[in-house]
LOMAR-672383 format. One record per residue: residue number from 1; residue in one letter; x, y, z of N, C-alpha, C in turn. Coordinates in Angstrom, 2 decimals, padded with zeros to 5 digits. Example, Ala and Ser with C-alpha at 12.3 -4.5 7.8 and 13.67 -1.06 7.14 Angstrom:
2
rec num 1, residu a, n_east 013.19, n_north -005.69, n_up 007.80, ca_east 012.30, ca_north -004.50, ca_up 007.80, c_east 013.20, c_north -003.30, c_up 007.80 .
rec num 2, residu s, n_east 012.85, n_north -002.25, n_up 007.08, ca_east 013.67, ca_north -001.06, ca_up 007.14, c_east 012.90, c_north 000.03, c_up 007.87 .
REM end
This chain:
147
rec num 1, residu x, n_east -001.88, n_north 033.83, n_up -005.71, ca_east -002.37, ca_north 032.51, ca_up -006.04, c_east -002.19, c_north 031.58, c_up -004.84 .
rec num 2, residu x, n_east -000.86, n_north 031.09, n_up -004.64, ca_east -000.72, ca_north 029.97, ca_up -003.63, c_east 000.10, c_north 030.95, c_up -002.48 .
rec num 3, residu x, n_east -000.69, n_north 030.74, n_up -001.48, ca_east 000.48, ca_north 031.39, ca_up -000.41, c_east 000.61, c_north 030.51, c_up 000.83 .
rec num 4, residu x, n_east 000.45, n_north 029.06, n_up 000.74, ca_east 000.97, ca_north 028.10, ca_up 002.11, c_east 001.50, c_north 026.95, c_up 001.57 .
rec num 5, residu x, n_east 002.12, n_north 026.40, n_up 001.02, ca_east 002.42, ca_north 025.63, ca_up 000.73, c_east 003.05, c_north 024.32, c_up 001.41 .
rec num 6, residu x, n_east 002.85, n_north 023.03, n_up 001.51, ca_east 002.74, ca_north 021.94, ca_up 001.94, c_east 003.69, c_north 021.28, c_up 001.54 .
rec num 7, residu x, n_east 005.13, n_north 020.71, n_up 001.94, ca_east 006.49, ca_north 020.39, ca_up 001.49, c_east 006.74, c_north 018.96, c_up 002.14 .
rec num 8, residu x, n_east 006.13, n_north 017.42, n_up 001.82, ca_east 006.76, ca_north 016.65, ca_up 002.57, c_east 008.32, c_north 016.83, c_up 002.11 .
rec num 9, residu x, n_east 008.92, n_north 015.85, n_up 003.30, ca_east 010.60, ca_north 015.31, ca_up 002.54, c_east 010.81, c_north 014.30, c_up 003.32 .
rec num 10, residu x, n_east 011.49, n_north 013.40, n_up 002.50, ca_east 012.53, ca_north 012.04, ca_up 003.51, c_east 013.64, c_north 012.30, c_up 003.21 .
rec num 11, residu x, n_east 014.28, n_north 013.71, n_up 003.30, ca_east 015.72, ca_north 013.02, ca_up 003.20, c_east 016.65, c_north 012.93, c_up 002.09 .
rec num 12, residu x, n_east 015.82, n_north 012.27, n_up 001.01, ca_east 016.38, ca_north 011.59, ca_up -000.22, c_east 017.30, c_north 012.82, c_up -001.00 .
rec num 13, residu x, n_east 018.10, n_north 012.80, n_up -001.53, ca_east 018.40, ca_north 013.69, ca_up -003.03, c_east 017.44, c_north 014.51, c_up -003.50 .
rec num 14, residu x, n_east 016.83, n_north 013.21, n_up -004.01, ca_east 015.63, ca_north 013.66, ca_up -004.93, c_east 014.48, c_north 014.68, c_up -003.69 .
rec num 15, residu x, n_east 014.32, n_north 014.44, n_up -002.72, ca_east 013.53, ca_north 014.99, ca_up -002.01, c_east 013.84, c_north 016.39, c_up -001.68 .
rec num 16, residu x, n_east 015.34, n_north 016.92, n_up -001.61, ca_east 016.24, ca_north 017.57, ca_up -001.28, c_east 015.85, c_north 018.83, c_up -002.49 .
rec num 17, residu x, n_east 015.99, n_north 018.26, n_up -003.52, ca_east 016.00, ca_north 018.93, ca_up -004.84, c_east 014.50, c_north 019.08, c_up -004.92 .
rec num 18, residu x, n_east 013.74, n_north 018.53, n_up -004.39, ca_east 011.82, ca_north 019.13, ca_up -004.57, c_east 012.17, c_north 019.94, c_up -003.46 .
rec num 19, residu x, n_east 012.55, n_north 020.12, n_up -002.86, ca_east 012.47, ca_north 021.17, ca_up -001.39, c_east 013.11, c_north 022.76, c_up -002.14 .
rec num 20, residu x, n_east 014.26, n_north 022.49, n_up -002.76, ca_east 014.52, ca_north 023.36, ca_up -003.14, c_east 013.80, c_north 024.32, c_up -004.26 .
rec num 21, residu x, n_east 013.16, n_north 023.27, n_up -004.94, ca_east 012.44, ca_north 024.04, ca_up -006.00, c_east 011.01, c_north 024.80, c_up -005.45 .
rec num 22, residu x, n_east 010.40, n_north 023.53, n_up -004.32, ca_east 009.25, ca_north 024.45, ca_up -003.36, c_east 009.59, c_north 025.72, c_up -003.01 .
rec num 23, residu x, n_east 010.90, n_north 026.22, n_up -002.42, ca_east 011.32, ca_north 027.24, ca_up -001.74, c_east 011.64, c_north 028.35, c_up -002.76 .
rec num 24, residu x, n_east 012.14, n_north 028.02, n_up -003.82, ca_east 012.13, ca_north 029.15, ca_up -005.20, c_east 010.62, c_north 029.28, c_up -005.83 .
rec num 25, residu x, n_east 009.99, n_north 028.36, n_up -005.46, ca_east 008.40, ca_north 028.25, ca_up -006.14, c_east 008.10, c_north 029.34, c_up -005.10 .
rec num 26, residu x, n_east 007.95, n_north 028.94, n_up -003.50, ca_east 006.92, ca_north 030.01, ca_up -002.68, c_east 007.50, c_north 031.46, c_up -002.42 .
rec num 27, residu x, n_east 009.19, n_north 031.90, n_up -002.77, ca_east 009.99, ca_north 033.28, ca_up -002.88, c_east 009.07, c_north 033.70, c_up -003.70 .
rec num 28, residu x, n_east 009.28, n_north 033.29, n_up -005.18, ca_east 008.81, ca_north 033.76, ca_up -006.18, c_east 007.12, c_north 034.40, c_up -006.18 .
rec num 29, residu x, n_east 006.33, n_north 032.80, n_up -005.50, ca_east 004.68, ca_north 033.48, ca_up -005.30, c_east 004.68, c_north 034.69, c_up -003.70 .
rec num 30, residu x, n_east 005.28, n_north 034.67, n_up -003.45, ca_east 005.53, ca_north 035.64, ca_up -002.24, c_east 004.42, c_north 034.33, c_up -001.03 .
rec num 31, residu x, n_east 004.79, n_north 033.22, n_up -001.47, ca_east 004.43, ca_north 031.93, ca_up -000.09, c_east 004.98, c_north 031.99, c_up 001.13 .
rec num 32, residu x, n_east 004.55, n_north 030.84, n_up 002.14, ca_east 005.17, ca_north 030.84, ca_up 003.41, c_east 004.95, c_north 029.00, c_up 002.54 .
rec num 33, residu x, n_east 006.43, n_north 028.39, n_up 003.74, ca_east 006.07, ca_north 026.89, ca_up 003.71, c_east 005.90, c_north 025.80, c_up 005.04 .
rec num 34, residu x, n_east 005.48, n_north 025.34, n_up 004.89, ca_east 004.85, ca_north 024.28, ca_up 006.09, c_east 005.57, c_north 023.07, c_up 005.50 .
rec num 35, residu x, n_east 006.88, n_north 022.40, n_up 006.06, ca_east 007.95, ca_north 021.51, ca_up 005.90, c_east 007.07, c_north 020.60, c_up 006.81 .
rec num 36, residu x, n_east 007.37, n_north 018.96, n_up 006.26, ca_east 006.30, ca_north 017.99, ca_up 006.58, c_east 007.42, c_north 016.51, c_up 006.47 .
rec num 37, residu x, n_east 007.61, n_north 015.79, n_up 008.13, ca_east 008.13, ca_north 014.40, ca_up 007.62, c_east 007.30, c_north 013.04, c_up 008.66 .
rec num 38, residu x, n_east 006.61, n_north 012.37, n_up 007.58, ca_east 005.92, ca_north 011.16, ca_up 008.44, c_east 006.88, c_north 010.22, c_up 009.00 .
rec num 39, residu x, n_east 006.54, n_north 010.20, n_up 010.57, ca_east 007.85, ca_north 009.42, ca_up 011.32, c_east 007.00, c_north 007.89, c_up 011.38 .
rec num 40, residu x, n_east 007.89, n_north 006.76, n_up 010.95, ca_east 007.43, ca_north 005.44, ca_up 010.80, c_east 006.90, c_north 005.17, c_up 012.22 .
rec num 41, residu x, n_east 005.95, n_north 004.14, n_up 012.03, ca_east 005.48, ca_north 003.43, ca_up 013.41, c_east 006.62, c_north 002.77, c_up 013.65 .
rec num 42, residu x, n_east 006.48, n_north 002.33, n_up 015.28, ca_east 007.50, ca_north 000.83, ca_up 015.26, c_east 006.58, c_north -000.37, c_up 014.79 .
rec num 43, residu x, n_east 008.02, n_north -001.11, n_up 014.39, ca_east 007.45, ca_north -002.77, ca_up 013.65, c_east 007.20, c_north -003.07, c_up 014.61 .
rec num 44, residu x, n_east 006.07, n_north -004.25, n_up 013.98, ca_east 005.85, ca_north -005.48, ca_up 015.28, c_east 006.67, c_north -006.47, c_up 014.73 .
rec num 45, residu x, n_east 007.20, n_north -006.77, n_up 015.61, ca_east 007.80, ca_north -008.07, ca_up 015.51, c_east 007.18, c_north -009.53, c_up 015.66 .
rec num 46, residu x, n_east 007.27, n_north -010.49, n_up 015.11, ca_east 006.61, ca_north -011.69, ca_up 014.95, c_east 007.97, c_north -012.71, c_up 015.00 .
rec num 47, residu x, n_east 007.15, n_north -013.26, n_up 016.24, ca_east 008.33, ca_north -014.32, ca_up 016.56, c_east 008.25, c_north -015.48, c_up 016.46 .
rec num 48, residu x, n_east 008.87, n_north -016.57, n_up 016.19, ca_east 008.75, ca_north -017.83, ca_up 015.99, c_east 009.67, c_north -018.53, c_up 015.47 .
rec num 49, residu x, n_east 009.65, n_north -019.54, n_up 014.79, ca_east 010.98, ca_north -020.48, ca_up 014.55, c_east 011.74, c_north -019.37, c_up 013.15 .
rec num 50, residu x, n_east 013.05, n_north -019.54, n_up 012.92, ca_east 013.73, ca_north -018.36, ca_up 012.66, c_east 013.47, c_north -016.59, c_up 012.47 .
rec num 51, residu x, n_east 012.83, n_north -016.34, n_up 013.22, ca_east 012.50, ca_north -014.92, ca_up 013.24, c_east 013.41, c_north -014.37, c_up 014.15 .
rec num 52, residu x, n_east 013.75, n_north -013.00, n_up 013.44, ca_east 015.03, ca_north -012.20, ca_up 014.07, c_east 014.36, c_north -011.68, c_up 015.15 .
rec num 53, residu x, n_east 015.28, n_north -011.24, n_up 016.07, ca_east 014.45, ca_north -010.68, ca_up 017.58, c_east 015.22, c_north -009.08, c_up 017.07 .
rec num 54, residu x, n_east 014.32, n_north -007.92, n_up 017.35, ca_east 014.44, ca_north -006.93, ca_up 016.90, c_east 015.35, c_north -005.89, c_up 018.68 .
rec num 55, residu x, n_east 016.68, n_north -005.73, n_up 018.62, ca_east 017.46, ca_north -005.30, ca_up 019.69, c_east 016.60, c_north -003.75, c_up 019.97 .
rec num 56, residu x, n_east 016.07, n_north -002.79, n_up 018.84, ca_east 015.62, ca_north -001.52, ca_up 019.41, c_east 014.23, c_north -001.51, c_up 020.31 .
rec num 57, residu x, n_east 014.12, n_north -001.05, n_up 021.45, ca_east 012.56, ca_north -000.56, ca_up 021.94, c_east 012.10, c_north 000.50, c_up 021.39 .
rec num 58, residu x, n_east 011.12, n_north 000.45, n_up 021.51, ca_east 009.64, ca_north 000.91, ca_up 020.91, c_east 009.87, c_north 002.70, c_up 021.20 .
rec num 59, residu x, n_east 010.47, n_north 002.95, n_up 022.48, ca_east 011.24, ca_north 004.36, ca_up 022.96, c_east 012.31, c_north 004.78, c_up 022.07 .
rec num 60, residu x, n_east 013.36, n_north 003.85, n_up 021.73, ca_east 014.45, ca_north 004.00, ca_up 021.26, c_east 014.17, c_north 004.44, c_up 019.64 .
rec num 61, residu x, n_east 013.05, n_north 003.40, n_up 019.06, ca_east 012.77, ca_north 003.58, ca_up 017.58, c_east 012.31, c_north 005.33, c_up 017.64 .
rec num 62, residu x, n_east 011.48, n_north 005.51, n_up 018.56, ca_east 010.78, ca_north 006.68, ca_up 018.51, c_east 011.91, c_north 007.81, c_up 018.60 .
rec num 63, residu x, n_east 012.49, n_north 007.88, n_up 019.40, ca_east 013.66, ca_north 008.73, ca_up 019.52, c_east 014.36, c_north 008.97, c_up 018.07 .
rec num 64, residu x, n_east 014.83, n_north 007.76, n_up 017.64, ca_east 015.43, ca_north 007.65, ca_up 016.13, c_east 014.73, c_north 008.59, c_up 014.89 .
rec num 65, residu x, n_east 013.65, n_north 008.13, n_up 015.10, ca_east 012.89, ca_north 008.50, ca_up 013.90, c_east 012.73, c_north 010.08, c_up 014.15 .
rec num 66, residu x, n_east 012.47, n_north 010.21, n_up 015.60, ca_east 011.89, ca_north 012.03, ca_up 015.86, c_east 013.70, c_north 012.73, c_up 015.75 .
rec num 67, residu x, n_east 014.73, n_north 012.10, n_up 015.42, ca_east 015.87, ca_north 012.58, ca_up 015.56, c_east 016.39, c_north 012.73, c_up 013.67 .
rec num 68, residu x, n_east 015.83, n_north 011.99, n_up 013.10, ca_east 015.45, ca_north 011.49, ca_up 011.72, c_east 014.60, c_north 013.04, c_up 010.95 .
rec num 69, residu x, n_east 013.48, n_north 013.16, n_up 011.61, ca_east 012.54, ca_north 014.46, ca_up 011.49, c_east 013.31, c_north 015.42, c_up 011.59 .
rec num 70, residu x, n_east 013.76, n_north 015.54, n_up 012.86, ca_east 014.84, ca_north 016.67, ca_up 013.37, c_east 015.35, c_north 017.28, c_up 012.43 .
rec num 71, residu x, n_east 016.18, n_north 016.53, n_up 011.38, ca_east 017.27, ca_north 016.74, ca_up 010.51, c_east 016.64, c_north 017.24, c_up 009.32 .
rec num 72, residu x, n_east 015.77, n_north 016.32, n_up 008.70, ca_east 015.41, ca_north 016.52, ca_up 007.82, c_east 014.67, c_north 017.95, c_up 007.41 .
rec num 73, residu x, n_east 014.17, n_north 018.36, n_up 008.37, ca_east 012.97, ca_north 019.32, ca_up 008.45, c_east 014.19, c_north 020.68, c_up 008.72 .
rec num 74, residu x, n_east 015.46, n_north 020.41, n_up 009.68, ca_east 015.82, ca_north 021.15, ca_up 009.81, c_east 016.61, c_north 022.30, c_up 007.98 .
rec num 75, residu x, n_east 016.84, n_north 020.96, n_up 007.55, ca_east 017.77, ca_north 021.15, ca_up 006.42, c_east 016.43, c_north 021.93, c_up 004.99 .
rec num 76, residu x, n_east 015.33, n_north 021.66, n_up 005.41, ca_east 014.22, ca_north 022.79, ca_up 005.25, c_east 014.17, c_north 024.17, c_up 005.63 .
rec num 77, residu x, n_east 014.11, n_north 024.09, n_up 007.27, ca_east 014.22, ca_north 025.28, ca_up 007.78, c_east 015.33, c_north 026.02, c_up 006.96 .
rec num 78, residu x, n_east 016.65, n_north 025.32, n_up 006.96, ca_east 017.94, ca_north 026.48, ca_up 006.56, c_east 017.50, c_north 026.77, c_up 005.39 .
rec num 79, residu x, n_east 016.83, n_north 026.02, n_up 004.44, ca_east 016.30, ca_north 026.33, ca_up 002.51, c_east 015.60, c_north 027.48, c_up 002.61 .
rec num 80, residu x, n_east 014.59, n_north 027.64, n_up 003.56, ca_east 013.92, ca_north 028.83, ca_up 003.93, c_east 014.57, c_north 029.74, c_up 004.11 .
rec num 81, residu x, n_east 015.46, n_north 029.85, n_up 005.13, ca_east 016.08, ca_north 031.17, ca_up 005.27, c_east 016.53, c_north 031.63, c_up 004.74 .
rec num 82, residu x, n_east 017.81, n_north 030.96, n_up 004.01, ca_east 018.35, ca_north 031.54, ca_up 003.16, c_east 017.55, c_north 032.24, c_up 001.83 .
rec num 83, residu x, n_east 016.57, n_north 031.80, n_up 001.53, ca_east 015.42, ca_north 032.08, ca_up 000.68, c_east 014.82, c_north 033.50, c_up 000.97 .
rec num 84, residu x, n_east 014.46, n_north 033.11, n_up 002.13, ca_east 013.67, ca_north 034.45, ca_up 003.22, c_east 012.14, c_north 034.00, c_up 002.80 .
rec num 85, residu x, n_east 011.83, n_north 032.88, n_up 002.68, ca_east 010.62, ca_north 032.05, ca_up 002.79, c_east 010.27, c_north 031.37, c_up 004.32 .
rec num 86, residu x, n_east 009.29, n_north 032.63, n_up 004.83, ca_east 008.54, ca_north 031.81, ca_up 006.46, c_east 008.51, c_north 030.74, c_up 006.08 .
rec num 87, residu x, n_east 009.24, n_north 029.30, n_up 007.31, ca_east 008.49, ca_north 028.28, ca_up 006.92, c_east 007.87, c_north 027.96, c_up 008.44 .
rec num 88, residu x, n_east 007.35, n_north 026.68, n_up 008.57, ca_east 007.14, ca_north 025.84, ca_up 009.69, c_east 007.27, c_north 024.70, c_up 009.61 .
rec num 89, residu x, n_east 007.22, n_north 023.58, n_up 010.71, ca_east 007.44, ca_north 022.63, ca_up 010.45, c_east 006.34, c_north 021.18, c_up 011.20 .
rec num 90, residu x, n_east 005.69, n_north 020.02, n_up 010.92, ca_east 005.46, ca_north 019.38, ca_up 011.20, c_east 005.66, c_north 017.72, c_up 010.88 .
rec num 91, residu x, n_east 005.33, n_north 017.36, n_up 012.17, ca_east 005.67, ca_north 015.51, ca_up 012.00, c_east 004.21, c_north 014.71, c_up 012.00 .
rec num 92, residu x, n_east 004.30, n_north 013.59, n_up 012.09, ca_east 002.99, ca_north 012.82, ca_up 012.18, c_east 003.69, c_north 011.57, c_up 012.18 .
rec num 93, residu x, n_east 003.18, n_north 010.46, n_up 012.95, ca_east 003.86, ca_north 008.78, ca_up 012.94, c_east 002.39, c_north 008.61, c_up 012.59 .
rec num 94, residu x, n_east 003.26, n_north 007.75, n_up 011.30, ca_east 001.91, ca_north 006.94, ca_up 010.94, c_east 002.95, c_north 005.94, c_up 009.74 .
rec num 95, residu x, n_east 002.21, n_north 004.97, n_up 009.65, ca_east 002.69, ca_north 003.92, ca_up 008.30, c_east 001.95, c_north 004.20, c_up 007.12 .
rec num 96, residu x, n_east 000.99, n_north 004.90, n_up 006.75, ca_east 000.31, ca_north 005.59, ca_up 005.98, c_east 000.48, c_north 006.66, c_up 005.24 .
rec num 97, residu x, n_east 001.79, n_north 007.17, n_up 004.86, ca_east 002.18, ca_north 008.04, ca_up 004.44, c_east 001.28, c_north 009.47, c_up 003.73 .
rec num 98, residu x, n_east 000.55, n_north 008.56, n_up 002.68, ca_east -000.05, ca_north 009.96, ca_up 002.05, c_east -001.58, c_north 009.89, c_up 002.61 .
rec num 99, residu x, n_east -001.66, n_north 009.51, n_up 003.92, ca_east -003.12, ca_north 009.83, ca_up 004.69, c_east -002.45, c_north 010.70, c_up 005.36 .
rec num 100, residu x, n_east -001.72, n_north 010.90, n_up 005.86, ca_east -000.69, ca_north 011.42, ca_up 007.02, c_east -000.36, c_north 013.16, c_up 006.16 .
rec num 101, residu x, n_east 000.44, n_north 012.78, n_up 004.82, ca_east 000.38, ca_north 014.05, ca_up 004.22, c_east -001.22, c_north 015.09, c_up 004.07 .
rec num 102, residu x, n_east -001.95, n_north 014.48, n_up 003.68, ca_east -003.20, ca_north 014.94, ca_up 003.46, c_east -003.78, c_north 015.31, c_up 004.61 .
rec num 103, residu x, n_east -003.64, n_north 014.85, n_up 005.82, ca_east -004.17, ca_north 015.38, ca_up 006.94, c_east -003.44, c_north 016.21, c_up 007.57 .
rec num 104, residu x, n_east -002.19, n_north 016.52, n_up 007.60, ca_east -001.75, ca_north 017.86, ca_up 008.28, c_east -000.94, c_north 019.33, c_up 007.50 .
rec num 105, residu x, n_east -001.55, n_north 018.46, n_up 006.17, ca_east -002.11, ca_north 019.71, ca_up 004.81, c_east -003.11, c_north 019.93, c_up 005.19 .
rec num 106, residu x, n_east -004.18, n_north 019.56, n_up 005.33, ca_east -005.54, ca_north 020.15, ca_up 005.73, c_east -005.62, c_north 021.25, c_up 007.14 .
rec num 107, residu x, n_east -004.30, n_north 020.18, n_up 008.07, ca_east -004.75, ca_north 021.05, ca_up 009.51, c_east -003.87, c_north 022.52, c_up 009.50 .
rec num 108, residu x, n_east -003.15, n_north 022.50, n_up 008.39, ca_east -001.92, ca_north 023.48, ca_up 008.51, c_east -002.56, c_north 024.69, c_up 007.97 .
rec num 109, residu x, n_east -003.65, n_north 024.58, n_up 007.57, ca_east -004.49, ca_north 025.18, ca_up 006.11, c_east -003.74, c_north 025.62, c_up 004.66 .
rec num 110, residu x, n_east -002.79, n_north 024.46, n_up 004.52, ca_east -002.41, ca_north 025.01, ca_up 002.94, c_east -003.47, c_north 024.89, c_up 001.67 .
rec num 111, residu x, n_east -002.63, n_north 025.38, n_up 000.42, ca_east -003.81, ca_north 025.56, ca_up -000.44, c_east -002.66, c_north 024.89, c_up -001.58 .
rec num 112, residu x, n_east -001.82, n_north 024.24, n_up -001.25, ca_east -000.81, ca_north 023.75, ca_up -002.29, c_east -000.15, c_north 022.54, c_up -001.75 .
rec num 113, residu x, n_east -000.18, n_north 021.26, n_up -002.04, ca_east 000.88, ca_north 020.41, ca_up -001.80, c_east 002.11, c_north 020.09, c_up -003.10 .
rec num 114, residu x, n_east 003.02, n_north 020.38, n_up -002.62, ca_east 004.07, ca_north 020.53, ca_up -003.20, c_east 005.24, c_north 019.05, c_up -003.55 .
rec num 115, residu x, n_east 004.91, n_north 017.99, n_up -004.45, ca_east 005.91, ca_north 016.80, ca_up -004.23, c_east 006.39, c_north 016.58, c_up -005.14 .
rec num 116, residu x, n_east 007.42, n_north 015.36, n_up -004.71, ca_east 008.36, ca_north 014.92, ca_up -005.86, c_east 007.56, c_north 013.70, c_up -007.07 .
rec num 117, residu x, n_east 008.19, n_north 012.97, n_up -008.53, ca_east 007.27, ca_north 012.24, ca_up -008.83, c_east 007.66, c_north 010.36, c_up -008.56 .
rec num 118, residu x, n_east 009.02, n_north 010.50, n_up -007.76, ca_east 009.57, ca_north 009.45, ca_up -007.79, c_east 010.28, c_north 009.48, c_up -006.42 .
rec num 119, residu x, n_east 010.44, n_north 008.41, n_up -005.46, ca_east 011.30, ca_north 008.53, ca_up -004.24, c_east 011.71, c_north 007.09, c_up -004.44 .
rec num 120, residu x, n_east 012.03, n_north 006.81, n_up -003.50, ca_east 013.10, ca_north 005.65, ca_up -002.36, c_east 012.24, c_north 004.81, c_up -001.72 .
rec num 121, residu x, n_east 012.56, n_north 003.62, n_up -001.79, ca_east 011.39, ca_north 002.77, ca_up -000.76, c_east 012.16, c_north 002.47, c_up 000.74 .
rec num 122, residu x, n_east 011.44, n_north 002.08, n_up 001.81, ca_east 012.41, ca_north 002.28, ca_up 003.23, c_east 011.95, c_north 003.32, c_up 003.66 .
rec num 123, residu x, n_east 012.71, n_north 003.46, n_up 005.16, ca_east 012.36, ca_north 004.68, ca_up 006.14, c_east 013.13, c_north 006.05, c_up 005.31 .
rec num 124, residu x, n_east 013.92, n_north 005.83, n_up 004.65, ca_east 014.56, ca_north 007.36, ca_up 004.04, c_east 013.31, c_north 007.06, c_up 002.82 .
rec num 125, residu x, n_east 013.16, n_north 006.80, n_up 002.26, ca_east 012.02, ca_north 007.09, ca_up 001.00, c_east 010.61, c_north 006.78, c_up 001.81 .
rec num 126, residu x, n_east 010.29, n_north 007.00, n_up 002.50, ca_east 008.71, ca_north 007.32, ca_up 003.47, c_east 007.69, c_north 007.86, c_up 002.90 .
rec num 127, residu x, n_east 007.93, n_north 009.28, n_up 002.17, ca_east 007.23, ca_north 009.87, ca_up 001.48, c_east 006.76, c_north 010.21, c_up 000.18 .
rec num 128, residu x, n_east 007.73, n_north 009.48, n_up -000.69, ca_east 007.55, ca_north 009.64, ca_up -002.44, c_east 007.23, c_north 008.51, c_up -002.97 .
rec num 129, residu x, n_east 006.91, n_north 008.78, n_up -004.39, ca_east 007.08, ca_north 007.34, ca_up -005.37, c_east 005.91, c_north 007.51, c_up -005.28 .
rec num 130, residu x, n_east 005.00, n_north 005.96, n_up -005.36, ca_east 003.74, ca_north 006.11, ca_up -004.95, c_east 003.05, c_north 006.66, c_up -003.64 .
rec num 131, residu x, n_east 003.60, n_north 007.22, n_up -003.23, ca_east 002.92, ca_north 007.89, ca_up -002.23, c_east 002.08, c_north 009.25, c_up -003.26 .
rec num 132, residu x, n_east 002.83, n_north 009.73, n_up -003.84, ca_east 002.49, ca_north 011.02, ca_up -004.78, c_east 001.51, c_north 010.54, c_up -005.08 .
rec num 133, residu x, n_east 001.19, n_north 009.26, n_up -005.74, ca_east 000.12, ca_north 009.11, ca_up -006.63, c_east -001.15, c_north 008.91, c_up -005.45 .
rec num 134, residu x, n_east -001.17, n_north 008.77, n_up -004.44, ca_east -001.89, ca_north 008.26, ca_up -003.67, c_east -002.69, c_north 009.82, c_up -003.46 .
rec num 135, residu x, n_east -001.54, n_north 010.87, n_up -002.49, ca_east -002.03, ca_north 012.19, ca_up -002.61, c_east -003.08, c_north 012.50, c_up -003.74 .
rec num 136, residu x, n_east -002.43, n_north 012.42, n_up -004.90, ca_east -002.79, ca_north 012.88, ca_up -006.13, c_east -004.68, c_north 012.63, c_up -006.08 .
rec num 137, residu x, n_east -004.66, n_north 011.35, n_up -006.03, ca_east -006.11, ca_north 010.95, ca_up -006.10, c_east -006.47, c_north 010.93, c_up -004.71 .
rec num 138, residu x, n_east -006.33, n_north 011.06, n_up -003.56, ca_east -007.08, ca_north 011.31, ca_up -002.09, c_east -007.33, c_north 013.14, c_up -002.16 .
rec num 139, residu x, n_east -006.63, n_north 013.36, n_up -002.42, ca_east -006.20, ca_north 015.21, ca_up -002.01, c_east -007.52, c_north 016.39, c_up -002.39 .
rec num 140, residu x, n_east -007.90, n_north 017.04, n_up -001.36, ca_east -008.54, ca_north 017.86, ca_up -002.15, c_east -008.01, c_north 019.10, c_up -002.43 .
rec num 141, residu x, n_east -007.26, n_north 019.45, n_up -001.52, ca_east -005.84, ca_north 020.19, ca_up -002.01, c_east -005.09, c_north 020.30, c_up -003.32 .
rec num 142, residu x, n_east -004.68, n_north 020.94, n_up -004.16, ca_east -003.90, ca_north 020.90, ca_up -005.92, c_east -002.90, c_north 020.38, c_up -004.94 .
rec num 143, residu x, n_east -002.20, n_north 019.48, n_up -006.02, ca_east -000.87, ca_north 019.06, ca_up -005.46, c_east 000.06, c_north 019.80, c_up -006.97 .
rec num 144, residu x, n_east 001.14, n_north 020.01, n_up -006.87, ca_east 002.24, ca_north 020.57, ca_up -008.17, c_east 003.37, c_north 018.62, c_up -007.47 .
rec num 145, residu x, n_east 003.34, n_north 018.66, n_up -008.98, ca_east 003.94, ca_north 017.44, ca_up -009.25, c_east 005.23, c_north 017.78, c_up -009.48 .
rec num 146, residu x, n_east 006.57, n_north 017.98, n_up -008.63, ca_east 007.38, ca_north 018.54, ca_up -009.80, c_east 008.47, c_north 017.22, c_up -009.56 .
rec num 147, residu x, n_east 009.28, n_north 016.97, n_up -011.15, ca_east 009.66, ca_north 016.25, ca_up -011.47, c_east 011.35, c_north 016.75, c_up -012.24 .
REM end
């Protein structure tokens, strides 16, 4: 049935616990998984009478966030192994979250996106909540909702 499956994560608990169930989902279908985390743009800052001046550069944010990916994706990779589920892994910066999912589901060629039904708002919740619902109705991909 499904053999590529499409795994965002931020991080979260809750994201942690959809990762895990992806990885018993694609053992079980005899899948491979393609681990997925959208790295935030940097803010613009807008300056003017009390506006905070933002201390990180635009290098530094980037570093953060691709160090952010790092982790997250890594703590994928180990779900895999121990599983003995091929995975891979990709990033994308974008503030667009579930355009971002949907497009490197498409480029990865999965035939499954795999998400949670509730996340975190912020750079650790990036990818859930309404983002799901967004997938849900953009996607031409099946998404499994698991909850």
């Amino acid at each position: 049935m499904f053999k590529h499956i499409f795994v965002p994560t931020d991080g979260s608990d809750l994201s942690r616990a959809t990762v895990q169930r992806a990885v018993t989902f694609a053992r079980e279908a005899g899948a491979r998984i393609t681990a997925f985390f959208a790295k935030p743009e940097y803010p613009i800052a807008y300056f003017g009478e009390g506006a905070l001046i933002d201390p990180t550069t635009p290098e530094k944010f980037a570093e953060m966030a691709e160090q952010q990916a790092s982790e997250y994706l890594g703590e994928v990779v180990r779900m895999c192994e121990e599983a003995g589920v091929p995975c891979a892994t990709s990033t994308a910066t974008s503030d667009i979250p579930y355009e971002a999912i949907i497009e490197a589901a498409e480029k990865a060629g999965c035939d499954l996106i795999f998400m949670a039904s509730h996340g975190r708002r912020g750079i650790s919740g990036f990818l859930l909540g309404s983002e799901t619902n967004k997938v849900l109705t953009h996607s031409r991909i099946p998404v499994l909702v698991y909850r």
